[in-house]
N, C-alpha and C positions, 0 to 999 in steps of 0.2 A: 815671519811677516812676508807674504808674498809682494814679488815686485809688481810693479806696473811697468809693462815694456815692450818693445815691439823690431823687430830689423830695423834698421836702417832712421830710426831717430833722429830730430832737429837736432834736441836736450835731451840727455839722461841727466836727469838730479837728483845727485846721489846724499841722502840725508846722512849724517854720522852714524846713530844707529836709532832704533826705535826706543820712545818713550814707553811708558808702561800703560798709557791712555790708548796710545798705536796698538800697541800689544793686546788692548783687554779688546778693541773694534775694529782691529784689522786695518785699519786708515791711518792713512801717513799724514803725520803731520796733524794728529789727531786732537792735541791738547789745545783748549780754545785760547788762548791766549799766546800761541805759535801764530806766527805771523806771513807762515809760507803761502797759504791763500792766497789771503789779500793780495801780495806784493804780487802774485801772479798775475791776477787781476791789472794792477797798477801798472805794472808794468809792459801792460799789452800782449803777454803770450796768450791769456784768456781772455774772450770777448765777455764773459761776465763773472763774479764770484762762484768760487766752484767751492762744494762743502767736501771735505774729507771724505764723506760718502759716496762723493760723483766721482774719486778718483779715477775710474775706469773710463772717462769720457777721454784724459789727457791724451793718450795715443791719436787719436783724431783732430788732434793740434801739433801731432809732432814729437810731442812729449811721455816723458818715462820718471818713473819714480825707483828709485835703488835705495841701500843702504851700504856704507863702509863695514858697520861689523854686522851681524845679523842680532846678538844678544841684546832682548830689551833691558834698560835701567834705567833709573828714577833721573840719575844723570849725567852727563857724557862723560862727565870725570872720573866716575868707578871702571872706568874700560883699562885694560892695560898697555902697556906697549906691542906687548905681542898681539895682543889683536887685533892691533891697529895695522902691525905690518902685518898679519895672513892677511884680513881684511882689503887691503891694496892690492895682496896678491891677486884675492881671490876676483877682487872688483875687476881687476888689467884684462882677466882672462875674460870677466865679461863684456867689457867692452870690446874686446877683438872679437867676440863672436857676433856682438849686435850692431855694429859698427853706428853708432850713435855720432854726426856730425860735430857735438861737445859733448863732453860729459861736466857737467857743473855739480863741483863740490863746493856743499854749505856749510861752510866753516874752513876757516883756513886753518886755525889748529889740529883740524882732524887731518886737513890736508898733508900739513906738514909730518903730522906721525905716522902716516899710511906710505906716502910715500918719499919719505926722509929727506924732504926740501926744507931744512928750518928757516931757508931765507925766503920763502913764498911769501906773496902778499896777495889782496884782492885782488883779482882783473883776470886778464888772459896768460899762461901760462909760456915758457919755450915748452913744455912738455906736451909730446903727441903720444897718445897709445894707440899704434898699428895706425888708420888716418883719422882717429878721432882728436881735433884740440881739446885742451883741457881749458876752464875757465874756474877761477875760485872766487865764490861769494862771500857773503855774509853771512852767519848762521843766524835762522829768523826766530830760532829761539827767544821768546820773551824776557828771558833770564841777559839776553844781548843789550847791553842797555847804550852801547855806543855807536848804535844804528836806529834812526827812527827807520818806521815803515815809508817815508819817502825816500830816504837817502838808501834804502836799499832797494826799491823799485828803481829808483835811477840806475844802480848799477846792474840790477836785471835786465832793464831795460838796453844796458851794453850790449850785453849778452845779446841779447833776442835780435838787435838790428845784428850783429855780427852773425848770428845763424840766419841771418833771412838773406846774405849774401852769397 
């Protein structure tokens, strides 16, 4: 699954890993009932709904699309440990080379197996990689049932005024 990304990045948002939807179209965030769109939208980093297909417009907002592990699967539970930590490895090295002003990781579970904070929670991190903050979201998986799409636009919405500073 190719990234979407560019130097010097607002946000890089780094998904867990691709679904099998992403994988069969190339598009992140592909499964229509994934709620990463929208919230983007809602949230104010896009002036309008963008479909998994426009992904290539984000760089001209600022924005970049990643994955933690690169392996598609049905779902994020069959990943293992280990590749959750190379996945972190390998993610650290790319943010030091793209220097993205956050990298926002969606899902704090994934967050915490990548890079072995089990006491992470949503919001802004102490963790910087090289002078990137780190911010940890809500995973907008459909399958997240303890996040409406507003209450995770609001915390998007953190984010996005914290990078517009």
């Amino acid at each position: 699954m190719p990234d979407v990304v560019a130097d010097g990045l607002r946000v890089l948002f780094c998904g867990i890993n691709p679904g099998l939807m992403t994988a069969a179209t190339g598009h992140h965030f592909a499964r229509p009932g994934n709620r990463f769109w929208p919230v983007l939208h809602l949230s104010g980093f896009t002036p309008r709904l963008l479909k998994p297909s426009e992904q290539g417009e984000l760089p001209s907002y600022g924005l970049g699309i990643t994955n933690v592990v690169a392996r598609a699967t049905a779902r994020a539970d069959e990943l293992t440990a280990e590749e959750y930590v190379e996945g972190g490895r390998l993610l650290t090295a790319k943010v030091e080379r793209l220097r993205p002003r956050w990298l926002a990781v969606v899902g704090v579970t994934a967050y915490r197996a990548a890079f072995g904070d089990r006491r992470a929670v949503v919001g802004p991190q102490e963790r910087t990689i090289g002078t990137s903050r780190v911010w940890v979201l809500p995973n907008p998986s459909g399958l997240n049932a303890h996040w409406t799409a507003a209450t995770m636009a609001e915390e998007f919405a953190r984010l996005r005024v914290a990078a517009e500073d």
